[in-house]
C-alpha positions in Angstrom: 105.8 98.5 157.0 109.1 96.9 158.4 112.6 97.6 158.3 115.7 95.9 158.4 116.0 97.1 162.0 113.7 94.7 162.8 110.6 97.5 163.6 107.3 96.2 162.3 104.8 98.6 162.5 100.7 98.1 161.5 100.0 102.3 159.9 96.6 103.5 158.9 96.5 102.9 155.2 96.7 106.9 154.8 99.6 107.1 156.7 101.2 104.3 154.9 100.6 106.0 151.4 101.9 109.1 152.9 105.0 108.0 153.6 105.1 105.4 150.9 104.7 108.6 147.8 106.6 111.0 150.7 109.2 113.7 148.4 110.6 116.4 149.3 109.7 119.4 147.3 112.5 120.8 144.7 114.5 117.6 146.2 117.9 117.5 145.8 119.8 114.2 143.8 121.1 113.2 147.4 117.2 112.7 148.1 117.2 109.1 146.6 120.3 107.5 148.3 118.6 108.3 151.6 114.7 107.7 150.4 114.4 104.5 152.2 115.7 104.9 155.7 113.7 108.0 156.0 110.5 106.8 155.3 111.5 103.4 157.1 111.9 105.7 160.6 109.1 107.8 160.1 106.9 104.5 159.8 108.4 103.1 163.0 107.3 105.6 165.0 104.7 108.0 163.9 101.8 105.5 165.6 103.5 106.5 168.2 104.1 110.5 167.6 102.3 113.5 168.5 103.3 115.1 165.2 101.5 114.4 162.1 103.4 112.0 159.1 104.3 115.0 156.5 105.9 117.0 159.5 107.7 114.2 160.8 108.8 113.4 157.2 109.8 117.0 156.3 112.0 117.4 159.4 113.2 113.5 158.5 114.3 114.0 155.5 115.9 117.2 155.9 117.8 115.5 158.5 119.0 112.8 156.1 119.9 114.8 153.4 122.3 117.0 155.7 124.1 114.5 157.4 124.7 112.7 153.6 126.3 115.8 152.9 128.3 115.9 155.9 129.7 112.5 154.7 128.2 110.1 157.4 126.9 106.6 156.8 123.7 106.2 155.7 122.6 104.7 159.3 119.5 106.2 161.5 121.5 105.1 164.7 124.1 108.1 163.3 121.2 109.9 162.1 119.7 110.4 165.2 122.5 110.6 168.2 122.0 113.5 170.0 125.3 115.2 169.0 124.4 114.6 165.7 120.7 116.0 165.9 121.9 119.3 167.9 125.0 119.6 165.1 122.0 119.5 162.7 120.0 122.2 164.4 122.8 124.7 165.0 124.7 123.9 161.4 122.0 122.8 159.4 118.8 124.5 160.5 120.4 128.4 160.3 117.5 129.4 157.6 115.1 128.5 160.3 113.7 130.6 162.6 115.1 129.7 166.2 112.1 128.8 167.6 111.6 126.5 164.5 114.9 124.9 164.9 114.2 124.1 168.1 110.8 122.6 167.1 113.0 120.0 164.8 115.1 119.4 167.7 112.1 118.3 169.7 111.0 116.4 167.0 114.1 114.4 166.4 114.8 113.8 169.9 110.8 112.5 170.4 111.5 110.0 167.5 115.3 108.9 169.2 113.4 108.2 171.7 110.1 106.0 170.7 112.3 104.0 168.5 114.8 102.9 171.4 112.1 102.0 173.3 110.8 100.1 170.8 114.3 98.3 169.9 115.1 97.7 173.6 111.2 96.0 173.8 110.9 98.3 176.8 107.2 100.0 177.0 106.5 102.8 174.7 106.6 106.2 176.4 103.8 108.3 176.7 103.4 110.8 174.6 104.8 113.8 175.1 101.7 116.5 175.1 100.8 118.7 178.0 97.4 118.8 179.8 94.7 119.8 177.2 93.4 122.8 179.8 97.1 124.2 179.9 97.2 126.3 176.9 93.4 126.1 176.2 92.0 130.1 176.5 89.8 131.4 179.2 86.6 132.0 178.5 85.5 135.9 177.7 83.9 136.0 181.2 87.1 134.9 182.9 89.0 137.3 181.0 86.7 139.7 182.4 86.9 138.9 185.7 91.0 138.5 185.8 91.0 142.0 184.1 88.8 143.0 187.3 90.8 141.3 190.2 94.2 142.7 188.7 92.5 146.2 188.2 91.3 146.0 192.0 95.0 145.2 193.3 97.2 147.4 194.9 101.0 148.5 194.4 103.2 146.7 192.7 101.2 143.3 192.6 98.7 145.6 190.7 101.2 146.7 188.0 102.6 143.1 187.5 99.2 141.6 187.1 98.2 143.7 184.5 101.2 144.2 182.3 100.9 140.5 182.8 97.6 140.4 181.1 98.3 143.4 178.4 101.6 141.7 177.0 100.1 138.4 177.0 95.8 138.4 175.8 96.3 142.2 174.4 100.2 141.5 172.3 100.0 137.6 172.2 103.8 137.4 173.8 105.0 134.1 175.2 106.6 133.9 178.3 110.3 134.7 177.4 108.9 137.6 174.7 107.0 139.0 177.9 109.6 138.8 180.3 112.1 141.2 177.9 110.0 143.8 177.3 110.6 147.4 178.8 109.1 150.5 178.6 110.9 151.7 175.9 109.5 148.8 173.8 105.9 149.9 174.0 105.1 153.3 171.9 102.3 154.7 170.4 102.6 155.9 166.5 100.6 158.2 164.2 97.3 156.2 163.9 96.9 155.3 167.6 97.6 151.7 167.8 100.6 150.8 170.6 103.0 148.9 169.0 105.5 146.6 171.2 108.6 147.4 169.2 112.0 145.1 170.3 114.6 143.6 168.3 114.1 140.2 169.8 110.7 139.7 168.2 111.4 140.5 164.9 107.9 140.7 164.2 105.2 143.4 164.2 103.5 143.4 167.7 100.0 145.4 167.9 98.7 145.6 171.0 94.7 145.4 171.0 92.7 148.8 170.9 91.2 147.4 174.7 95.0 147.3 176.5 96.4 150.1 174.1 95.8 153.1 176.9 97.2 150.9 180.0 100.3 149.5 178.0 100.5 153.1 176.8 100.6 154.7 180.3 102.4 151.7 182.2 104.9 152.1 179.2 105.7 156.0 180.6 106.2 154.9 183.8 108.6 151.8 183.2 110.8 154.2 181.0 113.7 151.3 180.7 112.9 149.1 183.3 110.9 146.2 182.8 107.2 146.3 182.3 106.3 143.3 184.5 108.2 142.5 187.6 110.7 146.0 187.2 112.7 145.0 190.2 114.3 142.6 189.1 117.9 142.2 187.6 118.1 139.5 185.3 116.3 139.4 182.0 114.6 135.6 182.7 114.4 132.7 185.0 112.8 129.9 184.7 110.2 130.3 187.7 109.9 134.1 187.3 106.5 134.1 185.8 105.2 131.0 187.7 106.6 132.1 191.1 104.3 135.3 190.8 101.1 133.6 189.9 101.9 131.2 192.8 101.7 134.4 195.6 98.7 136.1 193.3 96.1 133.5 193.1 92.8 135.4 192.1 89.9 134.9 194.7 86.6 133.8 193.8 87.4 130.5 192.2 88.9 132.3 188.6 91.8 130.4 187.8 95.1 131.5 187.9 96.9 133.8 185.8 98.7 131.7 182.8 100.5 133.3 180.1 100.4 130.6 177.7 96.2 130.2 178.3 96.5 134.4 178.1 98.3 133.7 174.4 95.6 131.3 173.8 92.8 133.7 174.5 94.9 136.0 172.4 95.2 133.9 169.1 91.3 132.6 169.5 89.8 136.5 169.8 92.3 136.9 166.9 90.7 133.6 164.9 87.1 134.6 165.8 87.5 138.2 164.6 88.2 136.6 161.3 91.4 138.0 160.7 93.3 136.0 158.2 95.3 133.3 159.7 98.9 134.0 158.2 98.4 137.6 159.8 97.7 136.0 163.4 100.5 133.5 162.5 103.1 136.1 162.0 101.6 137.8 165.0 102.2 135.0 167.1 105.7 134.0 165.4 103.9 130.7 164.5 103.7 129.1 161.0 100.2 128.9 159.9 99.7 125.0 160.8 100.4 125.6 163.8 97.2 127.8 164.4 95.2 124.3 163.9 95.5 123.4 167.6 93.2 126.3 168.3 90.7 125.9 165.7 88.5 124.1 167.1 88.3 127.1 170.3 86.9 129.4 167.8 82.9 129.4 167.2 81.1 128.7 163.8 80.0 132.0 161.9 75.9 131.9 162.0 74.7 131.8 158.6 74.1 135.4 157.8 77.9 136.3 158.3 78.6 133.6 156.3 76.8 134.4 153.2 77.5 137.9 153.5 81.3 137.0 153.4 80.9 134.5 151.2 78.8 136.8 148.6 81.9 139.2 148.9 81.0 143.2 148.0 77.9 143.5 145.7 
């Protein structure tokens, strides 16, 4: 494919018919007067995109269509400024989630970027995808052993570590989720379960039945002070979590405490238990394909759990 912008790009024939039959669902009559120029800028730089083609075409298009509406030229160089990209996510992304409008954002800004490199001749930049061991889980055995060393700590160090580990690998928070919570989040109801309960998730949190008595207890003591790091005065900063796995480095060669591998280990247990993936998706505030990255974590059923799901009740 090539464009008028001079961007000649050699695509995987899939790719290329992809974006060649590319329409937006239910699309709207605007769709055809910017047709071209979208699938011209997703060809130019999805060889060079983390994302996969229908993504980067979804979040194109949608683009397109809104700044149409908002009566600018029909010109990717508009398109993708950055005032208009972030006038996009905060005018024309409010049906998103925020953490989904902020994905498109990302998205955007990646594809601003490969294409000026591109124009400009300049190399292409690496990209943009963190170390595979950074948000790949810990193994059961390291889980184990964390669990251990925090359990064996004293004080406040103690406290931290483990609310660390229950609101990460037993709720599945993310950092800025974990760092909010008090202990007038976390609450017990009628069947047992602990529930993580704050208007900032807006989603149902269920704490697994294995951290359900700590978060429970921990919970009683916080009262409304933090659960992790209570001290403290401001609700987040950007090395709060970091700066305390820095000083608490577990001993015997386990790695350090991460809450994003914690998530992981979260979402996989979640996966392998065979719970149905849009429940662990809404869990995790994810969409569904977003649970893909971790697929290939969770081990194969043997064969006699397979046929006796797949035979269903007799």
């Amino acid at each position: 494919m090539s464009s008028r912008y001079e961007w000649c790009m050699k695509l995987s024939p899939a790719a290329s018919a992809k974006i060649t039959a590319y329409r937006p669902r239910q699309a709207p009559p605007e769709w055809e007067q910017v047709a071209d120029r979208v699938r011209m800028l997703v060809a130019a730089s999805a060889h060079m995109s983390p994302y996969n083609v229908e993504r980067l075409l979804h979040v194109t298009a949608r683009l397109a269509i809104w700044c149409h509406r908002q009566g600018m030229a029909h010109d990717p160089e508009v398109w993708l400024r950055h005032e208009t990209i972030d006038a996009f996510v905060l005018a024309g992304c409010t049906d998103l989630a925020p953490r989904s409008a902020q994905t498109y954002r990302a998205w955007l800004r990646r594809m601003r970027a490969t294409l000026a490199w591109i124009e400009r001749g300049e190399r292409v930049p690496p990209a943009l995808k963190a170390p595979a061991d950074r948000s790949a889980p810990y193994s059961p055995t390291h889980l184990a052993r964390l669990r251990s060393w925090a359990e064996n700590l004293t004080g406040q160090a103690r406290s931290d570590a483990l609310a660390l580990m229950g609101l990460a690998v037993g709720c599945g928070l993310a950092p800025g989720e974990l760092a909010a919570i008090r202990g007038e989040h976390v609450r017990p109801i009628g069947s047992g379960a602990v529930v993580v309960d704050a208007s900032h998730l807006g989603r149902l949190i269920v704490a697994r039945a294995t951290w359900e008595q700590h978060l429970a207890e921990a919970a009683a003591l916080a009262g409304d002070r933090y659960l992790f790091r209570p001290r403290r005065t401001t609700t987040y900063a950007k090395n709060l979590i970091n700066s305390w796995s820095t000083r608490h480095r577990p001993t015997s060669g386990l790695p350090t405490l991460s809450v994003r591998r914690l998530r992981a280990s979260w979402i996989v247990e979640l996966l392998s238990d065979r719970i149905d993936p849009a429940v662990v998706a809404a869990a995790a505030g994810l969409t569904s394909p977003a649970l893909a990255r971790y697929q290939h974590f969770v081990p194969p059923l043997d064969e006699e759990t397979a046929t006796a799901l797949l035979r269903g009740r007799p």
